[in-house]
C-alpha beads as a LAMMPS data file, in Angstrom:
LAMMPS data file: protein, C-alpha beads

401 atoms
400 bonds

1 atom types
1 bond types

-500.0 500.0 xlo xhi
-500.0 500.0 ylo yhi
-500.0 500.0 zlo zhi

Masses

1 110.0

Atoms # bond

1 1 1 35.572 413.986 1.456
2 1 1 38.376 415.620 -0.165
3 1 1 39.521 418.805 1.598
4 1 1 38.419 421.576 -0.906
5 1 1 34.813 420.265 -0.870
6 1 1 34.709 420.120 2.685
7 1 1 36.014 423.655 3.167
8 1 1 33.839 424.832 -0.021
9 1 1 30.511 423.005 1.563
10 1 1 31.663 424.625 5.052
11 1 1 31.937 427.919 4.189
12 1 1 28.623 428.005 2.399
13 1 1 26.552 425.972 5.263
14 1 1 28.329 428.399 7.551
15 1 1 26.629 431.152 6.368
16 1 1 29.230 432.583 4.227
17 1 1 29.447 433.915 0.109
18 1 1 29.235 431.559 -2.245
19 1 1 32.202 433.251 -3.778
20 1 1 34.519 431.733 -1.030
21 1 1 33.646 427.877 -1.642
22 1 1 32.976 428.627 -5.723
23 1 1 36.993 430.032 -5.954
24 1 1 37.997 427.125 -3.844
25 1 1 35.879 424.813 -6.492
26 1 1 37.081 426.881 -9.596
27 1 1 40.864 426.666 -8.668
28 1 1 40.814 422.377 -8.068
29 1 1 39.635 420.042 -11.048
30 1 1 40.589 417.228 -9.043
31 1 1 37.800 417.892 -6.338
32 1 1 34.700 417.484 -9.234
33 1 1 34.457 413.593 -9.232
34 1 1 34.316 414.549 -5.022
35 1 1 31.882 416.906 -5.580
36 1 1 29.515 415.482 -7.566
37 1 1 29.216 412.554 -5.510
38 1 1 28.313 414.379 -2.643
39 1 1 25.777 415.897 -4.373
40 1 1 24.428 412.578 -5.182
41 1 1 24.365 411.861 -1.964
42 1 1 22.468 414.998 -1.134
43 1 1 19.795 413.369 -3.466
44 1 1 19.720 410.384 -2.167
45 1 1 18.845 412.071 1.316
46 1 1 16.404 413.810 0.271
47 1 1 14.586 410.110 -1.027
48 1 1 14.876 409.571 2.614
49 1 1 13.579 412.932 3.809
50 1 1 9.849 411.897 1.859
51 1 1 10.749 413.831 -1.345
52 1 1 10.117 412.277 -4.539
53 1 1 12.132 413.371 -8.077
54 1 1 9.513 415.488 -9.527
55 1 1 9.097 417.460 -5.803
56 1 1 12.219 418.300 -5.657
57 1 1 12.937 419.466 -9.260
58 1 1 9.615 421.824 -8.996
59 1 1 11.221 423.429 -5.776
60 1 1 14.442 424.288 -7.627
61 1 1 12.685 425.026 -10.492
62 1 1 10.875 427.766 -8.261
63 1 1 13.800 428.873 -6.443
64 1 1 16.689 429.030 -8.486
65 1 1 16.957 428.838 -11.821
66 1 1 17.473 426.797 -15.223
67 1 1 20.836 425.679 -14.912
68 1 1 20.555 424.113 -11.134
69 1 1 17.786 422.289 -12.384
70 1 1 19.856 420.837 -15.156
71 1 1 22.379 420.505 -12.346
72 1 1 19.863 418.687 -10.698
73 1 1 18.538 416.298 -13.116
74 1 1 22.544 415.326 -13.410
75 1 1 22.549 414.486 -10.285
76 1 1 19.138 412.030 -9.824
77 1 1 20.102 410.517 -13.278
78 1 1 23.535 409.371 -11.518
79 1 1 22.165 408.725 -8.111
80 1 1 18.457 406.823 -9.483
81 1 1 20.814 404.704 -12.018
82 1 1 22.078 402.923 -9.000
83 1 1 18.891 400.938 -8.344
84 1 1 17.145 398.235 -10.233
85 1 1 13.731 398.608 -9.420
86 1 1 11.732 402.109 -8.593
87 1 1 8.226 403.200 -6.936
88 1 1 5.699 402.485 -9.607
89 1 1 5.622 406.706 -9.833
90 1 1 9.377 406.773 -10.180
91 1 1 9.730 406.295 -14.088
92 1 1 6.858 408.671 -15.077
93 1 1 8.537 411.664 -13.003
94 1 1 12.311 410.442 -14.455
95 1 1 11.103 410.509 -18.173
96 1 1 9.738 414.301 -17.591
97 1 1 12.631 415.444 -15.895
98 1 1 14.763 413.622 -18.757
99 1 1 12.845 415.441 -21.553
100 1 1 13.913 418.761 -22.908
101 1 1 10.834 419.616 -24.245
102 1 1 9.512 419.258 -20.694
103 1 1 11.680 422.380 -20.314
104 1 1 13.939 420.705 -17.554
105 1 1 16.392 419.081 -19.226
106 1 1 19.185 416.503 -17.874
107 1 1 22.113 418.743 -17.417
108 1 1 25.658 417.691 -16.735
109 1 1 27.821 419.075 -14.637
110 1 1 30.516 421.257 -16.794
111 1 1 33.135 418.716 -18.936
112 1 1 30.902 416.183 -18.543
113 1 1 29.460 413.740 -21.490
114 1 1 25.878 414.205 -21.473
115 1 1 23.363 411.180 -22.609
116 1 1 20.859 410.796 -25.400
117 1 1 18.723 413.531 -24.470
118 1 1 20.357 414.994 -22.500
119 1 1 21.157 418.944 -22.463
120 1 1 24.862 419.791 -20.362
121 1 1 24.989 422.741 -18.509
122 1 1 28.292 424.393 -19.803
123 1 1 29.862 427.134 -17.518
124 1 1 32.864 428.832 -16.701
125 1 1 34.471 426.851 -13.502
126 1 1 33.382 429.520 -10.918
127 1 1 29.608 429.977 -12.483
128 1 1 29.657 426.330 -12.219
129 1 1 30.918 425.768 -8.535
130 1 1 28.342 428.922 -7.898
131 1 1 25.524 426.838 -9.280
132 1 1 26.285 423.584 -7.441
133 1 1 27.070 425.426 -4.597
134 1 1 23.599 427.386 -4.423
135 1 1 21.847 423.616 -5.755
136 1 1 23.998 422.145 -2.657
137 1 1 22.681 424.613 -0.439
138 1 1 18.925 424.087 -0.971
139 1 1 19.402 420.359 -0.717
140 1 1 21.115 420.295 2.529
141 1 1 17.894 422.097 4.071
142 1 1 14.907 420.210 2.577
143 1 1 12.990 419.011 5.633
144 1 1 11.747 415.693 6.157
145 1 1 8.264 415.399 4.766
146 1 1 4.980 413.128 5.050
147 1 1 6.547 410.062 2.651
148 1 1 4.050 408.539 0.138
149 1 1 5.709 405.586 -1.050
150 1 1 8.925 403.121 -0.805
151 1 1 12.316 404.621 -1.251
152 1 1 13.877 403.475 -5.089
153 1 1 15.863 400.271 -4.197
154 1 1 13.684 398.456 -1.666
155 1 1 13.418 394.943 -1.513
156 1 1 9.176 394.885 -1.282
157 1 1 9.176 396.630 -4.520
158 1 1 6.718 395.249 -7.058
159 1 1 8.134 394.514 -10.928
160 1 1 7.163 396.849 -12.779
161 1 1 3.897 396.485 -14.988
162 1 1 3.695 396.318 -18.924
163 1 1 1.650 399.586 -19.681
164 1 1 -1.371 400.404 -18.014
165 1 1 -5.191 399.044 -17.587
166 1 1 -7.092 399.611 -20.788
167 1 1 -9.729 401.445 -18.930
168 1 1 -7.116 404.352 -17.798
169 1 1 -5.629 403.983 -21.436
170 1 1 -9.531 404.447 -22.602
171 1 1 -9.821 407.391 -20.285
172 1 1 -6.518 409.204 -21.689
173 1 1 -7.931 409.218 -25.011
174 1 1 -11.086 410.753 -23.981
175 1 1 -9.531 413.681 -21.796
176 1 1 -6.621 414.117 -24.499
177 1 1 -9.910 414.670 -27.189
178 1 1 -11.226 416.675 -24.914
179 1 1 -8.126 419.064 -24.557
180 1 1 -7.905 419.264 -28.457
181 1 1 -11.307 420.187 -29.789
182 1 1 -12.134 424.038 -29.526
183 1 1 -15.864 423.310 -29.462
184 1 1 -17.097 423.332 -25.797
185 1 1 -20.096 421.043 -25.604
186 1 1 -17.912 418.182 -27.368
187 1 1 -15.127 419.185 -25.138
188 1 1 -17.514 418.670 -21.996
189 1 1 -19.268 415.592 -23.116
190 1 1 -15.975 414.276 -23.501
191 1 1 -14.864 414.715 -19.822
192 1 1 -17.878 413.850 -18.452
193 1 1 -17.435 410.381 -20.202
194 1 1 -14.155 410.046 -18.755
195 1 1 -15.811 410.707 -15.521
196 1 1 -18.087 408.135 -15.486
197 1 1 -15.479 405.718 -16.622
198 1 1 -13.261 406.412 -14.021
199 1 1 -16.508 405.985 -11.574
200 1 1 -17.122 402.413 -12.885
201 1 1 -13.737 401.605 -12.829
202 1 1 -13.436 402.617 -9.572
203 1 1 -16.142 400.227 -8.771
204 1 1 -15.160 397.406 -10.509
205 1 1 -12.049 397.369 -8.569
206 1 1 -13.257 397.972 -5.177
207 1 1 -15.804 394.614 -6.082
208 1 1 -12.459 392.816 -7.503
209 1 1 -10.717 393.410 -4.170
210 1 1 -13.312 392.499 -1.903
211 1 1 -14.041 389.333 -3.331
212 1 1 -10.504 388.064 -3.504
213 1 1 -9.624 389.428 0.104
214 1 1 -6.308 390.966 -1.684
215 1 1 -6.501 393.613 1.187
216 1 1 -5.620 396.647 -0.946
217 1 1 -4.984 399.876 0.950
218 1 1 -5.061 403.611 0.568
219 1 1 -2.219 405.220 -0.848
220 1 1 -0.625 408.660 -1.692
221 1 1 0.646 410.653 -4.212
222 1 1 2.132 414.271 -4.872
223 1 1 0.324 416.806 -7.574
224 1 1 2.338 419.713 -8.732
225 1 1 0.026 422.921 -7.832
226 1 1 2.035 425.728 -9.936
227 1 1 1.958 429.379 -9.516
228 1 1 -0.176 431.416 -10.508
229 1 1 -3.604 430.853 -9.417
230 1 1 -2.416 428.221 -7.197
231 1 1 -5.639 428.534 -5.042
232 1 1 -7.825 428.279 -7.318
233 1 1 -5.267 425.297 -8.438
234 1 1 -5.540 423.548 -5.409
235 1 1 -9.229 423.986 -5.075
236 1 1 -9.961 422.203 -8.955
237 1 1 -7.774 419.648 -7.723
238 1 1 -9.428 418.804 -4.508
239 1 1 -13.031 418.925 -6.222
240 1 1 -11.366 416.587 -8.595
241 1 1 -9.802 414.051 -5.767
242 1 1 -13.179 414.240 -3.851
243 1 1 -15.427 413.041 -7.054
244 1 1 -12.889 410.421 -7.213
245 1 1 -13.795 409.578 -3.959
246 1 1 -9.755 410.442 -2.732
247 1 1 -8.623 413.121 -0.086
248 1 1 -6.639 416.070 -1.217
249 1 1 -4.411 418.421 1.378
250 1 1 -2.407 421.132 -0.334
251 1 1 0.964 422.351 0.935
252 1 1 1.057 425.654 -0.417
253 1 1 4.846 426.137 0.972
254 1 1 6.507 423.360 -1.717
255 1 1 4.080 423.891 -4.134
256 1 1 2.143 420.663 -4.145
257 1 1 -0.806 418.892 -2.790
258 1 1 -1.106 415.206 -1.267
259 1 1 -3.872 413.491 -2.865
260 1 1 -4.703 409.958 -0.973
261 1 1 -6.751 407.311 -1.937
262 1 1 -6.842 403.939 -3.470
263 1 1 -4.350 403.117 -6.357
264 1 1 -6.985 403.303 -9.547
265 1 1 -8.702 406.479 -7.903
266 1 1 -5.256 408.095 -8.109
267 1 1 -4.481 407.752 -11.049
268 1 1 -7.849 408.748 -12.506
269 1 1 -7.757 411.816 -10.223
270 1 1 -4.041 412.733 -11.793
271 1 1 -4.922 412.235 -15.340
272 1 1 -8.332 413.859 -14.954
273 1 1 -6.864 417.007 -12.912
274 1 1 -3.885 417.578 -15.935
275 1 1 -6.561 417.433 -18.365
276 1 1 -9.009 419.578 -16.745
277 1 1 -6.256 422.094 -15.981
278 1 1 -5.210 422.236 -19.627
279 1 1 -8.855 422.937 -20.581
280 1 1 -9.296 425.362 -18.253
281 1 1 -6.224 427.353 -18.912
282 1 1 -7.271 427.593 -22.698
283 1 1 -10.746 428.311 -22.288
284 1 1 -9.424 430.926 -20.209
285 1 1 -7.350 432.408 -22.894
286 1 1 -10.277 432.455 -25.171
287 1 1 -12.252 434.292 -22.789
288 1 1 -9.627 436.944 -22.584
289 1 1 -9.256 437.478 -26.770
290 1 1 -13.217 437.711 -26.557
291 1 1 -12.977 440.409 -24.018
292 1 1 -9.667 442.503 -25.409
293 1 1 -11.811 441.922 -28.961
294 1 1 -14.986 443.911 -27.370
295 1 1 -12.384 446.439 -25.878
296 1 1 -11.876 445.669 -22.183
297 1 1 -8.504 445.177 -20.647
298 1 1 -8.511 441.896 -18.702
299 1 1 -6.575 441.729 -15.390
300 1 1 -5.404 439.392 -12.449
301 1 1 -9.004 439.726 -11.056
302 1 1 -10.280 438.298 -14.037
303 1 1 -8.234 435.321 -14.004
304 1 1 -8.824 434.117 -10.658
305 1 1 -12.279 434.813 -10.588
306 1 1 -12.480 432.518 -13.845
307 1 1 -10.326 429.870 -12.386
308 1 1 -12.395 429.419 -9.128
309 1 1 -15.680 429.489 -11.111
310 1 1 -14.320 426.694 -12.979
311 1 1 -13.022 425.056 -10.256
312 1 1 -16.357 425.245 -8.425
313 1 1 -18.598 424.446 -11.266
314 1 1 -16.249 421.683 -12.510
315 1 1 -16.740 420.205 -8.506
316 1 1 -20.428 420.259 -8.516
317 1 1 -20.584 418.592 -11.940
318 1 1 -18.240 415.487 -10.882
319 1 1 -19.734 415.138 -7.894
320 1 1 -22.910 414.839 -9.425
321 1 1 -21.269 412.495 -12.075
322 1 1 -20.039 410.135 -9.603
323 1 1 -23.334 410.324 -7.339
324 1 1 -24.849 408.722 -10.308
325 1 1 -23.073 406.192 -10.822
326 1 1 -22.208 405.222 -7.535
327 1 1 -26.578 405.278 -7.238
328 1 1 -27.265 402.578 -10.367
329 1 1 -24.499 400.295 -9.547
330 1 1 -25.360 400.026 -5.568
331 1 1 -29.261 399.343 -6.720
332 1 1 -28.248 396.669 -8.901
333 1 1 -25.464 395.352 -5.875
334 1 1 -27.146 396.339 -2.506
335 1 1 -24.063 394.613 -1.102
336 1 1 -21.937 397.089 -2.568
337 1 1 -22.720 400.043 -0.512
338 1 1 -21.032 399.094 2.614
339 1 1 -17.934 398.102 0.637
340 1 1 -17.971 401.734 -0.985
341 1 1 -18.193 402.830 2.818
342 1 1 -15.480 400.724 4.242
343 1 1 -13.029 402.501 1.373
344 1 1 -14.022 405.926 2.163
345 1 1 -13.431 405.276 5.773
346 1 1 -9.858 403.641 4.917
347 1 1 -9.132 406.875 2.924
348 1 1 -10.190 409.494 5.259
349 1 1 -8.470 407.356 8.649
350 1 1 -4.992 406.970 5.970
351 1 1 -5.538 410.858 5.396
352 1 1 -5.420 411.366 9.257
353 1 1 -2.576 409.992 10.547
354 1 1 -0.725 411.530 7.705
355 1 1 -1.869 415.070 8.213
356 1 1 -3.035 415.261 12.091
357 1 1 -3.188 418.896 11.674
358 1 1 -4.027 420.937 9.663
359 1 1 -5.327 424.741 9.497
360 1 1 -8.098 426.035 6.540
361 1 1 -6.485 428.209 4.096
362 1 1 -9.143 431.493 3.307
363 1 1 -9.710 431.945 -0.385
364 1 1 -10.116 435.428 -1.816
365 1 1 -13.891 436.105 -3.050
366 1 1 -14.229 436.169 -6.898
367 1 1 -14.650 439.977 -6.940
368 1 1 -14.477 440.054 -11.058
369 1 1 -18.266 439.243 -12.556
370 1 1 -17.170 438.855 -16.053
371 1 1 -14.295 436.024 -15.163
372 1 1 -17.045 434.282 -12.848
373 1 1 -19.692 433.785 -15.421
374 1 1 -16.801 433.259 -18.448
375 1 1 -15.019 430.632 -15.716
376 1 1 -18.507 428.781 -15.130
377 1 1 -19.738 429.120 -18.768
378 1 1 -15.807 427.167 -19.599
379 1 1 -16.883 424.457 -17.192
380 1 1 -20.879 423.723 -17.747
381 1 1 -21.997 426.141 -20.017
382 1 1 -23.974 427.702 -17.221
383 1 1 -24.337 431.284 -16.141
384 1 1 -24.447 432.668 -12.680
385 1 1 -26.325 435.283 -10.474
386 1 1 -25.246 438.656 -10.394
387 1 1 -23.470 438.078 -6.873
388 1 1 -20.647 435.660 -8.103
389 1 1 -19.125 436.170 -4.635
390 1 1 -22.310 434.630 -3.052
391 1 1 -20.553 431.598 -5.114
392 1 1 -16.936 431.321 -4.089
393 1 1 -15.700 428.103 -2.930
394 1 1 -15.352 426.566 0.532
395 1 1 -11.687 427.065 2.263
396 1 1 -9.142 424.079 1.698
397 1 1 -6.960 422.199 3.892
398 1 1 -3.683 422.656 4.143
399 1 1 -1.020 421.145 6.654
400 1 1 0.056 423.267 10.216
401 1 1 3.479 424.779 9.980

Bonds

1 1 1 2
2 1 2 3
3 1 3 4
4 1 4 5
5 1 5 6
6 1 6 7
7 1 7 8
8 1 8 9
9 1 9 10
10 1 10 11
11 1 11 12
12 1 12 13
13 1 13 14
14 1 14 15
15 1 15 16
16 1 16 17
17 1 17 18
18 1 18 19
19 1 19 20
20 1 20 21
21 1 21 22
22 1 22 23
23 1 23 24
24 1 24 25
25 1 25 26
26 1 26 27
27 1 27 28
28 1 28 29
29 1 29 30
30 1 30 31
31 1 31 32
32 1 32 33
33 1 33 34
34 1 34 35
35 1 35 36
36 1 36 37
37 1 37 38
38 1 38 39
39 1 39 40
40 1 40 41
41 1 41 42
42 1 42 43
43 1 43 44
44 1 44 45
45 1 45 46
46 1 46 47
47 1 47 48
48 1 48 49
49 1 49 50
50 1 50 51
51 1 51 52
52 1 52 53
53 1 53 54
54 1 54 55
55 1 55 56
56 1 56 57
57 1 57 58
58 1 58 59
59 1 59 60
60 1 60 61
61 1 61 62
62 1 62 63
63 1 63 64
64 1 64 65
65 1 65 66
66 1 66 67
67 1 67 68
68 1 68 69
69 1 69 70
70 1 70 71
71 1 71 72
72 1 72 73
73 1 73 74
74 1 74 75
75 1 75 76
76 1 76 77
77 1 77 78
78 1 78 79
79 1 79 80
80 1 80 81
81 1 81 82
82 1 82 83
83 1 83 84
84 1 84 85
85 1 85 86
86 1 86 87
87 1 87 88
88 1 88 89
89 1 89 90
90 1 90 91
91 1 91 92
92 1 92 93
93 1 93 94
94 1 94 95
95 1 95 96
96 1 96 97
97 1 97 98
98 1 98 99
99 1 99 100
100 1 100 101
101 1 101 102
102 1 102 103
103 1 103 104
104 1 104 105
105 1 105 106
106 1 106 107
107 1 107 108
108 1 108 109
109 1 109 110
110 1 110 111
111 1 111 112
112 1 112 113
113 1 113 114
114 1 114 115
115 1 115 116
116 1 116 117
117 1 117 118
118 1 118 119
119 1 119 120
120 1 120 121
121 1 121 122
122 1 122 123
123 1 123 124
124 1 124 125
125 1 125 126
126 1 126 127
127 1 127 128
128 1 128 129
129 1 129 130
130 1 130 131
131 1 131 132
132 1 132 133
133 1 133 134
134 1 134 135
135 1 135 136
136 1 136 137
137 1 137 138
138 1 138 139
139 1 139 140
140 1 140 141
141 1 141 142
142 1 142 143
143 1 143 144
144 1 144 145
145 1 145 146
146 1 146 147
147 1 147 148
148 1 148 149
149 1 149 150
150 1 150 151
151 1 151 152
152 1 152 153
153 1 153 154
154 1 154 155
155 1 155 156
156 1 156 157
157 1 157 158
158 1 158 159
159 1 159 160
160 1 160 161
161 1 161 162
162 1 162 163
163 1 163 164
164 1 164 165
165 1 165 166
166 1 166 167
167 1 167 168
168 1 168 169
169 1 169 170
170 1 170 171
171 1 171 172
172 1 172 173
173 1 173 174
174 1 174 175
175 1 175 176
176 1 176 177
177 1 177 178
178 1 178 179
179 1 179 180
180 1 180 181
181 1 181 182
182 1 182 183
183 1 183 184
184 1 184 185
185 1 185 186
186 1 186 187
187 1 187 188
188 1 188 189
189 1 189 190
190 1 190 191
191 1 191 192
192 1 192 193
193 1 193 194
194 1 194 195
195 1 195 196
196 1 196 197
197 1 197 198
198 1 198 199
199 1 199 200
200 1 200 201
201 1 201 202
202 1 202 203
203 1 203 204
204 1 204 205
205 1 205 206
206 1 206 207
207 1 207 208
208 1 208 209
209 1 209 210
210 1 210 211
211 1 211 212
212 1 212 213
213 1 213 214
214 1 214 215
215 1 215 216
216 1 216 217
217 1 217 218
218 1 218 219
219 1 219 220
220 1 220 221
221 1 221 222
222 1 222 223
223 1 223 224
224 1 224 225
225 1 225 226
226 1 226 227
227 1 227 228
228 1 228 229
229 1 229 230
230 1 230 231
231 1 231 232
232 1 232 233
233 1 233 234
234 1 234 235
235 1 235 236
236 1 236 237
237 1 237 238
238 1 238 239
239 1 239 240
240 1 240 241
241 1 241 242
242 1 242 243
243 1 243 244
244 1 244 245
245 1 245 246
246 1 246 247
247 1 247 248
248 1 248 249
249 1 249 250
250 1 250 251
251 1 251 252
252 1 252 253
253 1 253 254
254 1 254 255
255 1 255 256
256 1 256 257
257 1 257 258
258 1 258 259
259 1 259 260
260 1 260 261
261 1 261 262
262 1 262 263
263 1 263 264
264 1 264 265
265 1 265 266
266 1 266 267
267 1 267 268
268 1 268 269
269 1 269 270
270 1 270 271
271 1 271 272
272 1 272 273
273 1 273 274
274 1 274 275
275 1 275 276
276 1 276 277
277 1 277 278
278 1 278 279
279 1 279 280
280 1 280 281
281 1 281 282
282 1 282 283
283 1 283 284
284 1 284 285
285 1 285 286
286 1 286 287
287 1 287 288
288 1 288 289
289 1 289 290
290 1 290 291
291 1 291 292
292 1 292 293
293 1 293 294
294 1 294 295
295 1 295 296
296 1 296 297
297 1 297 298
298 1 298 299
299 1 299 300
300 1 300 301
301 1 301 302
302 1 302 303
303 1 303 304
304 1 304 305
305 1 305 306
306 1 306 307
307 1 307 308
308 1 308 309
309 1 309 310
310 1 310 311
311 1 311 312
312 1 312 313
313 1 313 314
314 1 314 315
315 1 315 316
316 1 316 317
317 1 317 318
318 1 318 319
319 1 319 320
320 1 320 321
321 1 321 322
322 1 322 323
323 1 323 324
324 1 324 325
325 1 325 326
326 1 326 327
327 1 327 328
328 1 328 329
329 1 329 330
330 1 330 331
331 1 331 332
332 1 332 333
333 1 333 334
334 1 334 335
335 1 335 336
336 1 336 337
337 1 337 338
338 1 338 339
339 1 339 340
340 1 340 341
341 1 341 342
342 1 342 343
343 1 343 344
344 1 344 345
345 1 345 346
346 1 346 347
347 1 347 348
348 1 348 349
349 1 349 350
350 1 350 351
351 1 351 352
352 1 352 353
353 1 353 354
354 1 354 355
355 1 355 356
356 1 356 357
357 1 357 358
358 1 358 359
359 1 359 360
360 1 360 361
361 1 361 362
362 1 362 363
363 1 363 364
364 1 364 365
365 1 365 366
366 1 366 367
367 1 367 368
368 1 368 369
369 1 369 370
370 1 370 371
371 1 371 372
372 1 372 373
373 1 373 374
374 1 374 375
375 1 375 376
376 1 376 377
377 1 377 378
378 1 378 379
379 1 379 380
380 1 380 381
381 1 381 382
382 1 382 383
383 1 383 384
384 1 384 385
385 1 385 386
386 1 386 387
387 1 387 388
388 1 388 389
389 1 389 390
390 1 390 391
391 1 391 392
392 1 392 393
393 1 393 394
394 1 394 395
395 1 395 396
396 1 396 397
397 1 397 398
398 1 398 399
399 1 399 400
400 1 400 401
């Protein structure tokens, strides 16, 4: 390492300004190539800390600001290109960071030829060095986290698929119906369709595996859970992984929850959550132009109380979705059941060792009437009593500090 990096990166981790290491930065050119392959490297520890690309970017995202996450997506571009194979999820979370209409961009650092696509961050020297610097800084202190797949590179990596089962690609189209109309009961039908396909498919591939022995087992995945309403959030999410008979454990501090489960359940559970979310959030603006029309001021109260109605309507109704179909296909295969049983069991031991402690997060009554019955009426066109609190959903999981 070149010695203006090293003093730059030693004055920050040392608890000093930024200002010292940026003017040390600002005044070399020479030291860039230097400095942005330590920041590569930075990266690439972080793949071996448990984080994945989209984790990371969501934490900067959340605790800096625009240009470090350009900074940032620089930087994974660089240190991902390296690699000819990735984890299956890999791809997905590159192409969002890599899209400017995602609102991320794929930043380069200042001089620097950006690719199609991409958006360069453009600075004076010392707002640059102050950026990487602060980027550097976050990096350099990400824990080491629960992993939930292979790091990008391994040699046990599968080849990568050509697109995706046509049941999931059957599903999409349902949920991304569902998200367009602005007529409720075709909007719910909709989902509730998807449901059930995602059910059956869920069955037909726990059968598949059983009867060719190919000894599938649980796996994990990471779901952004955003601010605001992130408890509420986390709570559709988990009623969501549960009807898709996964576990879901939120980690309120990085702003995500660990859904595990079997590969198809997973993916049904992310595309089914995004959806749901996207509904939600727009019935939820609806609600609040109804109420501003009629003269009353919405608040924060209102909001929440509509999101955890609609989370815990939205639960009962998949649950009861995937009850039924879990009931006519194990009448028509008794021998089913105890395969059904044996997955749940694999799921719930997987979800275990992963999170061996955990603590139950308290959830905040629903204390506004009006966003209860608006929140429930969004998810099952269902009122409720008077007492909304009477109604408020069970605490979550979480993982011990």
């Amino acid at each position: 390492m070149s010695g203006t990096v090293e003093r730059a990166l030693a004055s920050v981790l040392g608890g000093e300004s930024t200002d010292t290491g940026a003017s040390l930065l600002a005044a070399d050119p020479s030291a860039d190539d230097e400095l942005r392959r330590h920041g590569e490297r930075l990266v690439r520890l972080a793949w071996e800390r448990g984080w994945q690309p989209a984790d990371v970017v969501r934490l900067v995202r959340r605790d800096l600001r625009d240009p470090h996450v350009r900074l940032l997506a620089g930087l994974i571009a660089g240190e991902t290109r390296r690699y000819e194979r990735l984890p299956a999820r890999w791809p997905a979370q590159l192409a969002e960071i890599a899209d400017p209409a995602a609102g991320t961009g794929t930043g380069a650092r200042a001089g620097t030829a950006a690719g199609a696509g991409e958006k360069p961050y453009r600075a004076d020297r010392f707002s640059y060095a102050t950026a990487v610097l602060e980027l550097y800084l976050l990096l350099a202190r990400l824990p080491a986290i629960e992993p939930v797949g292979p790091l990008p590179g391994a040699e046990l990596l599968p080849l990568p698929e050509d697109g995706e089962p046509r049941m999931l690609t059957r599903i999409r189209a349902l949920l991304a119906k569902a998200e367009a109309t602005s007529y409720p009961p075709e909007a719910e039908a909709l989902t509730a369709k998807a449901q059930e396909l995602m059910a059956r498919h869920s069955i037909d591939e726990a059968v598949l595996a059983e009867r060719t022995r190919r000894g599938d087992v649980p796996g994990a995945c990471r779901i952004g859970v955003d601010a605001p309403y992130e408890t509420a959030k986390a709570i559709l999410l988990d009623a969501v992984a549960s009807a898709n008979r996964c576990r879901s454990v939120w980690h309120d501090t990085y702003g995500f929850s660990v859904v595990v489960g079997f590969e198809p359940d997973l993916a049904g559970t992310e595309l089914l959550y995004t959806s749901l979310l996207v509904q939600g959030m727009s019935a939820m603006t609806r609600a609040e132009a109804e109420q501003r029309a009629g003269g009353r001021r919405r608040t924060k109260t209102f909001r929440q109380s509509f999101l955890l109605a609609y989370a815990h309507r939205l639960g009962e109704r998949l649950a009861l979705a995937t009850r039924r179909q879990s009931h006519d296909a194990t009448a028509d295969h008794p021998g089913l059941l105890p395969v059904l049983a044996a997955r749940e069991t694999a799921v719930a031991g997987r979800t275990d060792r992963m999170f061996p402690k955990t603590v139950a997060t308290r959830v905040r009554a629903a204390t506004d009437l009006d966003g209860w019955t608006h929140g429930t009426s969004a998810a099952n066109a269902a009122r409720v009593t008077p007492d909304g609190a009477a109604h408020a959903p069970q605490p979550r999981l979480r993982p011990r500090a």
